[in-house]
N, C-alpha and C positions, 0 to 999 in steps of 0.2 A: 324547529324541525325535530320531531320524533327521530330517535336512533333505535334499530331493532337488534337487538341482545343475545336473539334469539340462539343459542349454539345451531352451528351450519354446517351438515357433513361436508368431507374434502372428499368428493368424488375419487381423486385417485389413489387414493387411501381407507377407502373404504370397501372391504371387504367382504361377503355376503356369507363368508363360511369361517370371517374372525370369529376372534374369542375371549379379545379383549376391547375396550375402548377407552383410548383416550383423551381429554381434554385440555387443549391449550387457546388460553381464552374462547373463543367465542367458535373455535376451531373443533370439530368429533373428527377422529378417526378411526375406524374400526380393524384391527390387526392380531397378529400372532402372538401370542405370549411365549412362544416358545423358540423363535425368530429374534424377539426383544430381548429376550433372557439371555440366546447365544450369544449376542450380538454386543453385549454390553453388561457389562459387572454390576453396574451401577442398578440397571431394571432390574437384572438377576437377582437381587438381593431387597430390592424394591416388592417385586412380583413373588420374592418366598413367603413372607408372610400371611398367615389364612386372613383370608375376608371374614368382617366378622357377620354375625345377622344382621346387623340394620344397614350392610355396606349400601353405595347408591349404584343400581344397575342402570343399563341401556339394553332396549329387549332384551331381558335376561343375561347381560352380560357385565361383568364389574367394570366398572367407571374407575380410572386413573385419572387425578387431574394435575399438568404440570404448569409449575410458576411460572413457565417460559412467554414466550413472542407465539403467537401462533404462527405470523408466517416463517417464525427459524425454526418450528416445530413441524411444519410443514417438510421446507425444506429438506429438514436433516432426514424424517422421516422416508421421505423419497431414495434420498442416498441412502437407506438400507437396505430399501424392498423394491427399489427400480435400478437395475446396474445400469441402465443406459441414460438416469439423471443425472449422474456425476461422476464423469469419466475423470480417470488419473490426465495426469498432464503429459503432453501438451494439449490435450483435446481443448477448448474453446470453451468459458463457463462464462458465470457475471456474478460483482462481485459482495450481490444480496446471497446469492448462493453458496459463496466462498462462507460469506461472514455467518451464516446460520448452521450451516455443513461444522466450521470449526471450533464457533464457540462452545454449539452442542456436544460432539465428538468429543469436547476436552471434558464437558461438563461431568457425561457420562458415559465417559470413558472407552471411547469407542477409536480405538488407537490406531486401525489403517485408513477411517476416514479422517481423522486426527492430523495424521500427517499429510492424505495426499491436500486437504486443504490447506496445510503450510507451506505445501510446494508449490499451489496454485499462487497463493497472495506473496511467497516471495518471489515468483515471475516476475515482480515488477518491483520489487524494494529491495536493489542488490548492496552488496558492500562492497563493490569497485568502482571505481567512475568511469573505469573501461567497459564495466558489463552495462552501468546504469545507461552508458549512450550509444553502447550496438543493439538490446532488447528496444523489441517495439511489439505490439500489439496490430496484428493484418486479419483483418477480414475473409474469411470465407478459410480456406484450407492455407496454412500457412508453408511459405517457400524458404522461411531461415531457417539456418542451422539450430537443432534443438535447441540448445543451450541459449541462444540472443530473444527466445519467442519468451512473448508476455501472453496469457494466457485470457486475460480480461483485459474488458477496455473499461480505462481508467481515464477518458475524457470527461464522462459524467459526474465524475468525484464532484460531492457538492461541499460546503464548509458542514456540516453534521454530517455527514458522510467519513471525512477526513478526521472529525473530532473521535466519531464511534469506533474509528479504524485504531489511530492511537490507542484509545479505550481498551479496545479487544487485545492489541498486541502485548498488552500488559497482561491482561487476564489468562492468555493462556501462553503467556511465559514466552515472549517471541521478540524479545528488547534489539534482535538487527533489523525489525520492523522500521523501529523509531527514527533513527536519525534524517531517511531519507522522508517520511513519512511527515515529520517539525517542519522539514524543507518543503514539503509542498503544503501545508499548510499556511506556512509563511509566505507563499505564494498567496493561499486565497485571501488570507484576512489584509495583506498589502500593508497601508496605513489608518483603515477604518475597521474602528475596535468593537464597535457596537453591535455587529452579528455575531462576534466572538464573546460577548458581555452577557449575550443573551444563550448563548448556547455551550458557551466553554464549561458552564460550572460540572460537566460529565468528565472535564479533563482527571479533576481532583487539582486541588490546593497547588501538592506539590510536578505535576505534570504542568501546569497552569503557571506557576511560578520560572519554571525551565523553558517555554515556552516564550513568556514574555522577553526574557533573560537573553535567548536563543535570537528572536527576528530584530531585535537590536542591533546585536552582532552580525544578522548576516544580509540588514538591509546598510550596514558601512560597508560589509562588505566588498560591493562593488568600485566604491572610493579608495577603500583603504587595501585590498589585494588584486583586483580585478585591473583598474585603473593605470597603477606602475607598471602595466607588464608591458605597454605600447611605449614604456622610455627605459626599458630596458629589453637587450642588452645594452651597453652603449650609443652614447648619442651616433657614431658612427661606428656602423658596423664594419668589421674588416671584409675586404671584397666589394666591397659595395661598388655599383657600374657607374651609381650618379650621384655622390654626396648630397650634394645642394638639392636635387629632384626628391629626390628620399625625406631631407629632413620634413620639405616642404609637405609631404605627404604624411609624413607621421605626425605632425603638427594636426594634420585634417583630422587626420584617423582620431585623435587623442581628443579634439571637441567633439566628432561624431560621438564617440562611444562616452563623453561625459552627460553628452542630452541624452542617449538610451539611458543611462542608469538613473542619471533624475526621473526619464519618465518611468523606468521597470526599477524600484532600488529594489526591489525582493528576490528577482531571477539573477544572482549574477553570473547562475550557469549558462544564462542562452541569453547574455546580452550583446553579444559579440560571435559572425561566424564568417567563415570565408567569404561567403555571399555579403556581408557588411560594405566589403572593399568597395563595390558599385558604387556607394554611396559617396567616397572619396573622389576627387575630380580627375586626383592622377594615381596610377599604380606604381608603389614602388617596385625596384626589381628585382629581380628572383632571387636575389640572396637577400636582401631585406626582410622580402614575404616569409621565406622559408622562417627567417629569425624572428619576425615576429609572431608569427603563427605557433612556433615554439615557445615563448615565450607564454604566450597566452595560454598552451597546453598549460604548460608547469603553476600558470597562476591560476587555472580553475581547480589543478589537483591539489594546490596550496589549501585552497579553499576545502576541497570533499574532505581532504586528508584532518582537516579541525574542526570540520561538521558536527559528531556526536560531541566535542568540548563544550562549542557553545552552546548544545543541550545539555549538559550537564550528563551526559553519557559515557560511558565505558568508549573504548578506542575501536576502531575498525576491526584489527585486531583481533583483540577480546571476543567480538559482535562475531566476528565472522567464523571462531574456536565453536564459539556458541550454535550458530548456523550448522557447523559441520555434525557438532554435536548431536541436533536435531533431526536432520533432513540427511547427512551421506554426502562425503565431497564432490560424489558426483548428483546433485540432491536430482537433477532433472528428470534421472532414470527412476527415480524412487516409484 
């Protein structure tokens, strides 16, 4: 099957009283030069330069061609010269448009869409484990409170989706991307290596190395932190209504939640939730539950709290100095 090469104007980008064109791959767009120039240092200084005689024109007009993606060139393009393409946050985006909008913005320097695209993709890659599990992402007009909304929906994340996301966080200097971003990667590759063999080598060496290092550690995880937290506190809890009822039930609980983690060893944030107890034949009682429910709190946040280590990353901490540094501690309003 023939492929056609042919460059294809981007209708909404294309302008009938531009004055300049440009191309990214296979992509014409016909615009301002004097829109591109305000708008970014990087063209400003691109577009100083005289055209010489033999430049390459489109009807009469100089030909720019850029190394990029055409659909990020697209994209980005849009978010310059469409205000109602790429609204600040919370407005509702998707995350081909996050990732073209930001990588572009950083390339060429284009600093308020720069940021509001780091606002959008940290919507969903926080550095608390209390934000990481009140944020959601809801359909149509959203009813939480600013600060919990995820602005994209990140069900689609595919495994090159998740690698390119890494990828990018690095590229435009965004390292409290990472830790939660290893963690759901580690999610998709599970125990079979071989879509990650085929597609990781965009990690780089050392991203690739951290990685492997990293789902090691957080598929024991569930064994080795997740696991203890149903036998402690104590084998009897003080107060307890029913010793013997209790034990008998924490016993249940303790194989339920060892077959979830053999069958999920990768999640061990959502192997275990209030709703699990159904699954046990008796309920312990209310001081039990309370205890172990606590329990389990402190052992998932055992877990978030050593997250970036077994990446081989800086601390919550550090990540989140870094965040502020970026985006504004109140980054939502940004």
């Amino acid at each position: 099957m023939q492929v056609d090469n042919t460059p294809q104007r981007v209708p909404e980008l294309w302008f009938e009283d531009g004055n300049i064109v440009i191309q990214a791959g296979n992509s014409l767009f016909r615009l301002f030069r004097g829109i591109l120039a305000g708008t970014s240092s990087v063209f400003r200084d691109m577009l100083s330069f005289p055209q010489p005689p033999e430049a390459e024109l489109v009807e009469g007009y100089p030909l720019v061609r850029l190394p990029d993606a055409g659909s990020e060139v697209s994209v980005f393009l849009r978010a310059i010269f469409d205000s109602n393409f790429f609204k600040p946050f919370p407005a509702q985006t998707q995350y081909p448009i996050i990732q073209g909008c930001l990588r572009l913005s950083h390339k060429y320097e284009v600093d308020h869409l720069r940021l509001r695209a780091l606002v959008h993709l940290s919507s969903r890659y926080r550095t608390s484990l209390a934000e990481r599990d009140t944020c959601r992402f809801q359909y149509g007009f959203p009813s939480r409170n600013v600060s919990e909304i995820v602005s994209w929906n990140t069900d689609a994340m595919d495994l090159g989706q998740n690698i390119a996301l890494i990828q990018l966080a690095r590229e435009v200097e965004a390292p409290w991307i990472l830790p939660h971003a290893f963690y759901d990667l580690c999610v998709e590759v599970q125990s079979d290596f071989a879509d990650l063999l085929r597609e990781g080598a965009s990690l780089g060496s050392e991203d690739l190395a951290r990685f492997l290092r990293g789902h090691h550690l957080q598929t024991l995880a569930g064994t080795t932190v997740i696991l203890p937290s149903l036998s402690n506190p104590p084998y009897d809890i003080e107060d307890c209504k029913s010793a013997a009822k209790c034990r008998m039930t924490r016993l249940a609980a303790l194989n339920a939640l060892r077959r979830e983690i053999q069958e999920y060893p990768t999640v061990p944030l959502s192997v275990w939730s209030e709703e699990d107890w159904r699954f046990v034949p008796e309920q312990p009682c209310s001081t039990c539950s309370s205890a172990l429910e606590e329990a389990l709190r402190d052992a998932w946040k055992n877990f978030w709290d050593g997250l970036p280590e077994m990446y081989g990353l800086p601390s919550w901490a550090e990540l989140e100095r870094m965040r502020v540094a970026a985006l504004g501690v109140h980054w939502w309003r940004s």
